[in-house]
C-alpha positions in Angstrom: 0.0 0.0 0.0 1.2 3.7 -1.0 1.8 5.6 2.3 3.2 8.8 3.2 6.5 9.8 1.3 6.0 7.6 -1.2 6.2 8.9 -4.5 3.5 7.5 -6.9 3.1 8.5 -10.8 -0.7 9.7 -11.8 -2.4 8.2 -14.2 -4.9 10.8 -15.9 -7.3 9.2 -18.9 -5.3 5.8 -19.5 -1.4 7.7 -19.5 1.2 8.5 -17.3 0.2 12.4 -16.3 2.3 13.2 -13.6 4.3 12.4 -10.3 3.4 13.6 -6.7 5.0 12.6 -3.1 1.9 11.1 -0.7 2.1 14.2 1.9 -0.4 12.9 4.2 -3.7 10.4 4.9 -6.3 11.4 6.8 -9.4 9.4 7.7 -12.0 11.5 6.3 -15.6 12.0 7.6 -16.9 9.0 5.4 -16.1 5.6 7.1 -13.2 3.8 5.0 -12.4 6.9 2.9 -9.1 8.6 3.5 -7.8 12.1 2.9 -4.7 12.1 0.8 -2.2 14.8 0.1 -0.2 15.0 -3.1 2.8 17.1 -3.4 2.6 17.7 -7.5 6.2 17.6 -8.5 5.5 20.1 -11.5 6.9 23.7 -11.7 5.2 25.5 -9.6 4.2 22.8 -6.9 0.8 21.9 -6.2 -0.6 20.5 -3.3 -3.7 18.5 -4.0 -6.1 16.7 -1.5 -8.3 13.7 -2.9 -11.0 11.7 -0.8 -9.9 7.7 -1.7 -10.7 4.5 -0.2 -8.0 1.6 0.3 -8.4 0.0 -3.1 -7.9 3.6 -4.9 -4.4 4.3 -2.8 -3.3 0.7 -3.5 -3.6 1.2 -7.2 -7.3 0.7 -8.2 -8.6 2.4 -10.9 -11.4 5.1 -10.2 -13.0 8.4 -11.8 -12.9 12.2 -11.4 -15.6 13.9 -13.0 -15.5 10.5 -15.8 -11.6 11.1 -16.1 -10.0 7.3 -15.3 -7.4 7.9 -12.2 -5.0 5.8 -11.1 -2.2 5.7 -8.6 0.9 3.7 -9.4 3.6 3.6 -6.4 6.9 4.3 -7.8 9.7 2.0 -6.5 13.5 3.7 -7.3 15.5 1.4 -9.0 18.6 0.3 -6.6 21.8 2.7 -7.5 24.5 1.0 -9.3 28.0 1.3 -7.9 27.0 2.3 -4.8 29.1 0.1 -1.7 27.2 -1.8 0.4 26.4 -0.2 3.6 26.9 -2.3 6.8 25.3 0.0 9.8 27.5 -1.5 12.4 30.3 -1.0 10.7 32.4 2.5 10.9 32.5 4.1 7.9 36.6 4.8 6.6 37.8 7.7 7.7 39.7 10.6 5.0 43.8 10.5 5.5 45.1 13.5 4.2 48.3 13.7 2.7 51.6 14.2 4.3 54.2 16.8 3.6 53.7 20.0 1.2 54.6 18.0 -1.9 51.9 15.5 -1.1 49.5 14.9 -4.2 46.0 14.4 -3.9 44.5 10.4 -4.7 44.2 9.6 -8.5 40.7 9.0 -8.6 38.3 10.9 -7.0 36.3 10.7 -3.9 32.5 10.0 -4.1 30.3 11.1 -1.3 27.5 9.7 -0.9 24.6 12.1 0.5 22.7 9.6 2.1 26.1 8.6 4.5 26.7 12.4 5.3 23.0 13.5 6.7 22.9 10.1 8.9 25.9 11.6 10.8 24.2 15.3 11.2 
């Protein structure tokens, strides 16, 4: 099931339309209809808020004013060359060279943003 932060592509009328984040779900005052923020990822952003029911936010098709809807839950494909992160394990720490004619590694480093927030 599509829950909050999850980021699921629109179908509007049979095609892909568009891609939103799930902000936030709500119960709404119908029994066994929810409230769901969408953060439209278009230029400017959007926020929208649709009344669904659990089938609809798993992916079932329904209609807005006859329009077919749909909401497909996107799943990011795994990044490629990316080490595999052991959490008990300390990650390597930088050396930095020694002496003033000390030259910088061949290859570059690669920082991976994920690693650098979890120690903030």
């Amino acid at each position: 099931m599509a829950t909050i932060n999850d980021l699921v592509l629109v179908h509007v009328d049979n095609r892909p339309g568009f891609f939103a984040r799930i902000e936030d779900i709500s119960p709404d005052v119908k029994p066994g209809w929810w409230q769901v923020s969408l953060l439209v990822l278009t230029s400017p952003l959007q926020v929208y808020t649709w009344i669904l029911d659990d089938s609809q936010i798993d992916g079932a098709p329904f209609t807005m004013g006859g329009t077919p809807m749909m909401l497909e839950k996107v799943v990011a494909p795994p990044l490629r060359n990316r080490p595999q992160s052991n959490p008990s394990a300390e990650s390597p720490k930088a050396v930095a060279p020694e002496g003033p004619s000390a030259k910088p590694a061949s290859s570059p480093k690669v920082v991976f943003l994920a690693e650098h927030k979890k120690k903030g």
